[in-house]
C-alpha positions in Angstrom: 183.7 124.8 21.2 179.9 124.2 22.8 177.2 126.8 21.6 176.4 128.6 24.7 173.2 126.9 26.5 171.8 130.5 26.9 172.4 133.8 25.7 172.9 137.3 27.2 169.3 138.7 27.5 168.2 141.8 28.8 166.1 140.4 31.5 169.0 138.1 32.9 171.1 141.5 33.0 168.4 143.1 35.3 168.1 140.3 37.3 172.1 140.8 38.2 171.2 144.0 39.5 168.6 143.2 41.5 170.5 140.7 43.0 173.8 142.5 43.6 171.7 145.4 45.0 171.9 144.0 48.3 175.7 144.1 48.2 175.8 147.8 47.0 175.3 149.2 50.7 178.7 147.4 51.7 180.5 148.4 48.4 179.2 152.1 48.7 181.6 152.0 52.5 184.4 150.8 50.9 184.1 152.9 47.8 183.9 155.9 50.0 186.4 155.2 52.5 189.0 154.5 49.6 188.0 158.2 48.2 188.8 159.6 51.7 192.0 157.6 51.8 193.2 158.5 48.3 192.4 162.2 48.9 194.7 161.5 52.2 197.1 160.2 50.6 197.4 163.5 48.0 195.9 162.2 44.6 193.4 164.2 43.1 189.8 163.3 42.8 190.6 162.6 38.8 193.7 160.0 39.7 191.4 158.7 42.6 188.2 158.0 39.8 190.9 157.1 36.9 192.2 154.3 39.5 188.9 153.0 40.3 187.6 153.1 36.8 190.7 151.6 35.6 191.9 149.3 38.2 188.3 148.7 39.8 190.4 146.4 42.2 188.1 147.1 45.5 190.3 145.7 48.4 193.6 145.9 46.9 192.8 150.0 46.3 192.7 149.7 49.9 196.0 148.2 50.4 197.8 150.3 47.9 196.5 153.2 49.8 198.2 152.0 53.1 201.5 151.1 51.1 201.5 154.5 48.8 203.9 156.8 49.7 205.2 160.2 48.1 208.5 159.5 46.3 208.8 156.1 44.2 211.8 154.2 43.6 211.1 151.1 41.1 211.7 148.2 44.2 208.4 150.2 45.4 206.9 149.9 42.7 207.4 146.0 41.9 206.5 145.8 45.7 203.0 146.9 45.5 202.2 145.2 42.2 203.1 142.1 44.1 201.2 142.6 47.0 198.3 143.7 45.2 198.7 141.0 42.7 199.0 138.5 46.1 195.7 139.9 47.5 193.8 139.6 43.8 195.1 136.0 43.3 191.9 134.7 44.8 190.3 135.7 42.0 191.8 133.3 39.4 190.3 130.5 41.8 187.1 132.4 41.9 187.3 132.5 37.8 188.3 129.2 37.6 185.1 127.7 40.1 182.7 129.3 37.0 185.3 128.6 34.1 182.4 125.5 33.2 180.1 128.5 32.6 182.2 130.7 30.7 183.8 128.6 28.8 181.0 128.4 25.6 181.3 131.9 25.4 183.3 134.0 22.8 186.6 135.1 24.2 186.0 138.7 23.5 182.7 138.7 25.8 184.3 137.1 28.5 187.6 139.6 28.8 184.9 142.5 29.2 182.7 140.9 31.3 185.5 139.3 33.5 186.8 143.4 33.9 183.8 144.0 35.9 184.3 140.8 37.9 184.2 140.9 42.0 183.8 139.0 44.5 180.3 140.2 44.9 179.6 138.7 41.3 181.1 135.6 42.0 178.8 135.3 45.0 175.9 136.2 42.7 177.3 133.7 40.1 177.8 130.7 42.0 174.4 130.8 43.3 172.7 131.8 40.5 174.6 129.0 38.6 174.2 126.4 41.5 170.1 126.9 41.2 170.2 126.0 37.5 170.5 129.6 35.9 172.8 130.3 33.0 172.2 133.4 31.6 175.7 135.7 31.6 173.6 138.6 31.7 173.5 138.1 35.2 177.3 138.3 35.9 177.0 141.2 33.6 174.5 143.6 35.2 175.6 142.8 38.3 179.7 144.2 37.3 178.5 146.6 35.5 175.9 148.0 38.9 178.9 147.4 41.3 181.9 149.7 38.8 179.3 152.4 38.1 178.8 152.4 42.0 182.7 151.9 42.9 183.4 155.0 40.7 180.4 157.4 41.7 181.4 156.7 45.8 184.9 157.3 45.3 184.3 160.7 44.3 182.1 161.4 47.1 184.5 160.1 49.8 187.4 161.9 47.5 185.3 164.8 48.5 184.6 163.8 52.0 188.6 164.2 52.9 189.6 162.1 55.8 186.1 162.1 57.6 186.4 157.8 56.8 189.9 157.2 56.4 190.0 154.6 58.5 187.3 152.3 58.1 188.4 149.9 60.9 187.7 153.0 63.5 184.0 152.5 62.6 184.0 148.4 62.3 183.6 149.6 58.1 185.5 146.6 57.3 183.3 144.4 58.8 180.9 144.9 56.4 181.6 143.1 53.3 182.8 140.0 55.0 179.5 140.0 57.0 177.6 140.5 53.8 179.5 137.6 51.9 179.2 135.2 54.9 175.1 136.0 54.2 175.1 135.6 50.8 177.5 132.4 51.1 175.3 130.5 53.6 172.5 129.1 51.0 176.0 127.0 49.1 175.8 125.1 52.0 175.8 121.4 51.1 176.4 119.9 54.2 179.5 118.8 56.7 181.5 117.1 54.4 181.2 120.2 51.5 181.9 122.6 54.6 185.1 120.7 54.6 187.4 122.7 52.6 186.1 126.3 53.7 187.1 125.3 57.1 190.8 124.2 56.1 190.8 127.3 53.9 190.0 129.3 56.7 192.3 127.5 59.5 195.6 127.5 56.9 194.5 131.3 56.2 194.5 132.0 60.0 197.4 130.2 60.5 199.9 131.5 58.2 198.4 135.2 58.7 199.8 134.8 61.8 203.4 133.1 61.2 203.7 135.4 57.9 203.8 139.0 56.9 202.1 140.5 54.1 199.2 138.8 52.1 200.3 135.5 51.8 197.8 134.1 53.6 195.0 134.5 50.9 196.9 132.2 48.0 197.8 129.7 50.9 194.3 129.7 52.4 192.7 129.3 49.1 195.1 126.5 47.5 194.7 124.8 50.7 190.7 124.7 49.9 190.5 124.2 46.6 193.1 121.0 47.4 191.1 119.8 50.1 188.1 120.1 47.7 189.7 118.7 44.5 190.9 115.2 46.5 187.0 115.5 48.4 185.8 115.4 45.1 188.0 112.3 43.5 187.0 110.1 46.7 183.4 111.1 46.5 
Protein backbone atom coordinates (compact mmCIF):
# COMPACT_ATOMS: atom_id res chain seq x y z
CA UNK A 1 0.00 0.00 0.00
CA UNK A 2 0.92 3.87 -0.97
CA UNK A 3 2.48 6.01 2.02
CA UNK A 4 -0.12 8.59 2.54
CA UNK A 5 0.84 11.88 0.42
CA UNK A 6 0.08 13.87 3.63
CA UNK A 7 -0.47 13.33 7.10
CA UNK A 8 -3.05 14.27 9.82
CA UNK A 9 -1.87 17.75 11.12
CA UNK A 10 -3.31 19.77 13.57
CA UNK A 11 -3.81 22.77 11.29
CA UNK A 12 -5.66 20.57 8.53
CA UNK A 13 -7.98 19.52 11.55
CA UNK A 14 -8.87 23.24 12.31
CA UNK A 15 -9.31 23.96 8.94
CA UNK A 16 -12.34 21.18 8.88
CA UNK A 17 -13.92 23.10 11.41
CA UNK A 18 -13.76 26.19 10.03
CA UNK A 19 -15.09 24.96 7.07
CA UNK A 20 -17.97 22.80 8.41
CA UNK A 21 -18.91 25.79 10.66
CA UNK A 22 -21.12 27.07 8.05
CA UNK A 23 -23.05 23.87 8.02
CA UNK A 24 -23.45 23.79 11.95
CA UNK A 25 -26.54 26.33 11.79
CA UNK A 26 -28.58 23.68 9.67
CA UNK A 27 -27.28 20.59 11.71
CA UNK A 28 -28.05 22.52 15.06
CA UNK A 29 -32.25 22.49 13.50
CA UNK A 30 -32.09 19.07 12.91
CA UNK A 31 -30.31 18.13 15.99
CA UNK A 32 -32.88 19.88 17.89
CA UNK A 33 -35.92 18.91 16.29
CA UNK A 34 -34.86 15.12 16.57
CA UNK A 35 -34.51 15.91 20.52
CA UNK A 36 -38.04 17.26 20.50
CA UNK A 37 -39.24 14.28 18.47
CA UNK A 38 -37.46 11.65 20.64
CA UNK A 39 -38.78 13.25 23.80
CA UNK A 40 -42.33 12.90 21.81
CA UNK A 41 -41.91 9.83 21.16
CA UNK A 42 -41.21 8.85 25.17
CA UNK A 43 -37.35 8.10 25.24
CA UNK A 44 -35.43 9.79 27.79
CA UNK A 45 -33.01 12.48 27.27
CA UNK A 46 -30.13 9.66 28.05
CA UNK A 47 -31.62 7.07 25.19
CA UNK A 48 -32.16 10.26 22.99
CA UNK A 49 -28.03 11.35 23.54
CA UNK A 50 -26.96 7.43 23.73
CA UNK A 51 -28.72 7.27 20.10
CA UNK A 52 -27.09 10.17 18.71
CA UNK A 53 -23.76 9.58 20.17
CA UNK A 54 -24.01 6.10 19.09
CA UNK A 55 -25.84 6.01 15.92
CA UNK A 56 -24.93 9.68 14.93
CA UNK A 57 -27.16 8.82 11.79
CA UNK A 58 -28.70 12.49 11.28
CA UNK A 59 -31.69 11.92 8.79
CA UNK A 60 -32.32 8.44 9.47
CA UNK A 61 -32.83 9.46 13.51
CA UNK A 62 -35.50 11.35 11.82
CA UNK A 63 -37.12 8.55 10.11
CA UNK A 64 -36.84 6.18 12.94
CA UNK A 65 -38.60 8.70 14.99
CA UNK A 66 -41.66 8.72 12.56
CA UNK A 67 -41.59 4.86 12.29
CA UNK A 68 -41.00 4.21 16.34
CA UNK A 69 -43.76 3.06 18.03
CA UNK A 70 -44.39 1.78 21.75
CA UNK A 71 -44.48 -2.10 21.60
CA UNK A 72 -41.93 -4.02 19.24
CA UNK A 73 -42.36 -7.18 17.58
CA UNK A 74 -39.03 -8.39 15.72
CA UNK A 75 -40.85 -7.80 11.85
CA UNK A 76 -40.66 -4.03 13.39
CA UNK A 77 -37.57 -4.21 14.21
CA UNK A 78 -35.95 -5.68 10.82
CA UNK A 79 -38.38 -3.08 9.21
CA UNK A 80 -36.70 -0.03 10.46
CA UNK A 81 -33.09 -1.36 10.24
CA UNK A 82 -34.01 -1.68 6.64
CA UNK A 83 -35.37 1.55 6.02
CA UNK A 84 -32.78 3.26 7.83
CA UNK A 85 -30.22 1.18 6.26
CA UNK A 86 -32.12 2.23 2.62
CA UNK A 87 -31.90 5.99 3.59
CA UNK A 88 -27.91 5.57 4.76
CA UNK A 89 -27.03 3.67 1.55
CA UNK A 90 -26.03 6.86 -0.06
CA UNK A 91 -23.34 6.90 1.97
CA UNK A 92 -21.29 3.98 0.63
CA UNK A 93 -21.41 5.96 -2.79
CA UNK A 94 -20.37 9.05 -0.90
CA UNK A 95 -17.34 6.77 0.74
CA UNK A 96 -16.67 5.21 -2.28
CA UNK A 97 -16.39 8.97 -4.45
CA UNK A 98 -13.21 9.66 -1.75
CA UNK A 99 -12.11 5.87 -1.40
CA UNK A 100 -8.80 7.33 -3.76
CA UNK A 101 -8.17 9.49 -0.71
CA UNK A 102 -8.56 7.13 1.93
CA UNK A 103 -7.24 4.49 0.69
CA UNK A 104 -3.14 5.14 1.76
CA UNK A 105 -4.40 5.35 5.11
CA UNK A 106 -4.13 2.72 7.92
CA UNK A 107 -7.36 0.82 8.29
CA UNK A 108 -7.74 1.62 11.93
CA UNK A 109 -7.71 5.54 11.16
CA UNK A 110 -10.13 5.29 8.62
CA UNK A 111 -13.01 3.11 10.70
CA UNK A 112 -12.88 6.07 13.33
CA UNK A 113 -12.70 8.75 11.14
CA UNK A 114 -15.39 7.29 8.72
CA UNK A 115 -17.83 7.03 12.33
CA UNK A 116 -17.93 10.70 12.25
CA UNK A 117 -18.65 10.78 8.53
CA UNK A 118 -21.78 12.98 7.07
CA UNK A 119 -22.89 14.25 4.39
CA UNK A 120 -21.70 17.64 5.45
CA UNK A 121 -18.00 16.12 5.52
CA UNK A 122 -18.36 14.69 2.22
CA UNK A 123 -19.32 18.11 0.95
CA UNK A 124 -16.31 19.52 2.73
CA UNK A 125 -14.18 16.52 1.41
CA UNK A 126 -14.88 16.62 -2.11
CA UNK A 127 -14.15 20.14 -2.36
CA UNK A 128 -11.31 20.32 -0.33
CA UNK A 129 -9.95 17.28 -2.27
CA UNK A 130 -11.10 18.66 -5.72
CA UNK A 131 -8.87 22.07 -5.05
CA UNK A 132 -5.72 19.94 -4.42
CA UNK A 133 -5.85 19.43 -0.54
CA UNK A 134 -5.08 16.16 1.09
CA UNK A 135 -4.74 16.44 4.51
CA UNK A 136 -7.43 13.95 6.46
CA UNK A 137 -7.39 16.23 9.21
CA UNK A 138 -9.84 18.00 7.50
CA UNK A 139 -12.50 15.17 7.28
CA UNK A 140 -11.51 14.79 10.84
CA UNK A 141 -12.22 18.04 12.49
CA UNK A 142 -14.93 18.62 10.57
CA UNK A 143 -16.87 14.94 12.10
CA UNK A 144 -15.61 15.42 14.99
CA UNK A 145 -17.36 19.58 15.13
CA UNK A 146 -20.64 18.20 13.54
CA UNK A 147 -21.09 14.82 16.50
CA UNK A 148 -20.03 17.03 19.39
CA UNK A 149 -22.78 19.46 17.93
CA UNK A 150 -25.42 16.59 16.98
CA UNK A 151 -25.17 15.36 20.66
CA UNK A 152 -25.13 18.82 22.64
CA UNK A 153 -28.52 20.00 20.42
CA UNK A 154 -30.24 16.87 20.94
CA UNK A 155 -30.35 17.47 24.49
CA UNK A 156 -31.55 20.92 24.19
CA UNK A 157 -34.49 19.95 21.90
CA UNK A 158 -34.91 16.74 24.30
CA UNK A 159 -35.53 19.46 26.69
CA UNK A 160 -37.48 21.63 24.50
CA UNK A 161 -40.47 18.88 24.28
CA UNK A 162 -42.55 19.11 21.22
CA UNK A 163 -42.02 23.01 20.76
CA UNK A 164 -40.15 21.56 17.01
CA UNK A 165 -41.52 18.34 16.52
CA UNK A 166 -42.32 18.91 13.28
CA UNK A 167 -39.80 20.56 11.39
CA UNK A 168 -41.66 20.70 8.11
CA UNK A 169 -44.38 23.07 10.01
CA UNK A 170 -41.51 25.66 10.00
CA UNK A 171 -39.85 24.84 6.39
CA UNK A 172 -36.83 23.24 9.03
CA UNK A 173 -36.27 20.73 6.49
CA UNK A 174 -35.48 22.93 3.98
CA UNK A 175 -32.46 23.86 5.47
CA UNK A 176 -29.85 21.32 4.95
CA UNK A 177 -30.79 20.69 1.42
CA UNK A 178 -30.49 24.45 0.76
CA UNK A 179 -27.22 24.49 2.56
CA UNK A 180 -25.84 21.42 0.45
CA UNK A 181 -27.06 22.83 -2.89
CA UNK A 182 -24.69 26.04 -1.75
CA UNK A 183 -21.87 24.21 -0.82
CA UNK A 184 -22.31 21.86 -3.99
CA UNK A 185 -22.47 24.60 -6.56
CA UNK A 186 -18.43 25.43 -6.74
CA UNK A 187 -18.14 21.11 -8.14
CA UNK A 188 -19.66 22.47 -10.96
CA UNK A 189 -17.73 21.41 -14.07
CA UNK A 190 -19.97 22.20 -16.66
CA UNK A 191 -23.17 20.71 -18.72
CA UNK A 192 -21.90 17.53 -19.58
CA UNK A 193 -20.47 16.85 -15.56
CA UNK A 194 -24.06 18.18 -14.55
CA UNK A 195 -25.17 15.26 -16.44
CA UNK A 196 -25.59 12.63 -13.90
CA UNK A 197 -26.89 14.84 -10.95
CA UNK A 198 -29.72 15.63 -13.21
CA UNK A 199 -30.60 11.77 -14.02
CA UNK A 200 -29.92 11.24 -10.27
CA UNK A 201 -32.39 13.63 -9.46
CA UNK A 202 -35.12 12.80 -12.28
CA UNK A 203 -34.90 8.67 -11.44
CA UNK A 204 -35.09 9.93 -7.65
CA UNK A 205 -38.22 11.97 -8.40
CA UNK A 206 -39.56 9.49 -10.38
CA UNK A 207 -39.53 6.46 -8.42
CA UNK A 208 -40.38 8.62 -5.13
CA UNK A 209 -43.44 8.99 -6.68
CA UNK A 210 -44.36 5.35 -8.17
CA UNK A 211 -42.71 3.79 -4.80
CA UNK A 212 -43.25 3.80 -1.13
CA UNK A 213 -40.67 4.06 1.34
CA UNK A 214 -36.97 5.15 0.63
CA UNK A 215 -36.21 3.51 -2.32
CA UNK A 216 -35.77 6.31 -4.18
CA UNK A 217 -32.34 7.35 -2.64
CA UNK A 218 -30.39 3.87 -3.78
CA UNK A 219 -32.22 4.13 -7.22
CA UNK A 220 -31.47 7.94 -7.66
CA UNK A 221 -27.90 7.45 -6.71
CA UNK A 222 -27.08 4.22 -8.79
CA UNK A 223 -28.76 5.83 -11.56
CA UNK A 224 -25.94 8.83 -11.21
CA UNK A 225 -23.11 7.21 -10.38
CA UNK A 226 -24.00 4.85 -13.74
CA UNK A 227 -24.63 7.68 -15.79
CA UNK A 228 -21.27 9.04 -14.54
CA UNK A 229 -19.18 5.81 -14.71
CA UNK A 230 -20.22 5.27 -18.75
CA UNK A 231 -19.68 9.55 -19.02
CA UNK A 232 -16.44 8.90 -17.83
CA UNK A 233 -15.38 5.66 -20.12
CA UNK A 234 -16.54 7.74 -23.30
CA UNK A 235 -14.77 10.86 -22.21
Amino acid sequence: MDKPSSPVTGAGFWLGMRKVSVLIPGVVVFAVAFGAAASAKGLSLFEALLMSALVYGGISQLVAMELWRPEWSWGAIVGLAVVTATVNSRMILQGASLQPWFAPYSKRLNAWHLFFFTDANWVIGTRYHGEGGRDLGVLVGAGLLLWIVWILFTGLGHLLGALVSDPRAYGIDLVMPIFFAAMIVPLWRGRRAAVPWVVAGIVALVTAKLIDGYAFIIVGSLSGALVGAFADDAA
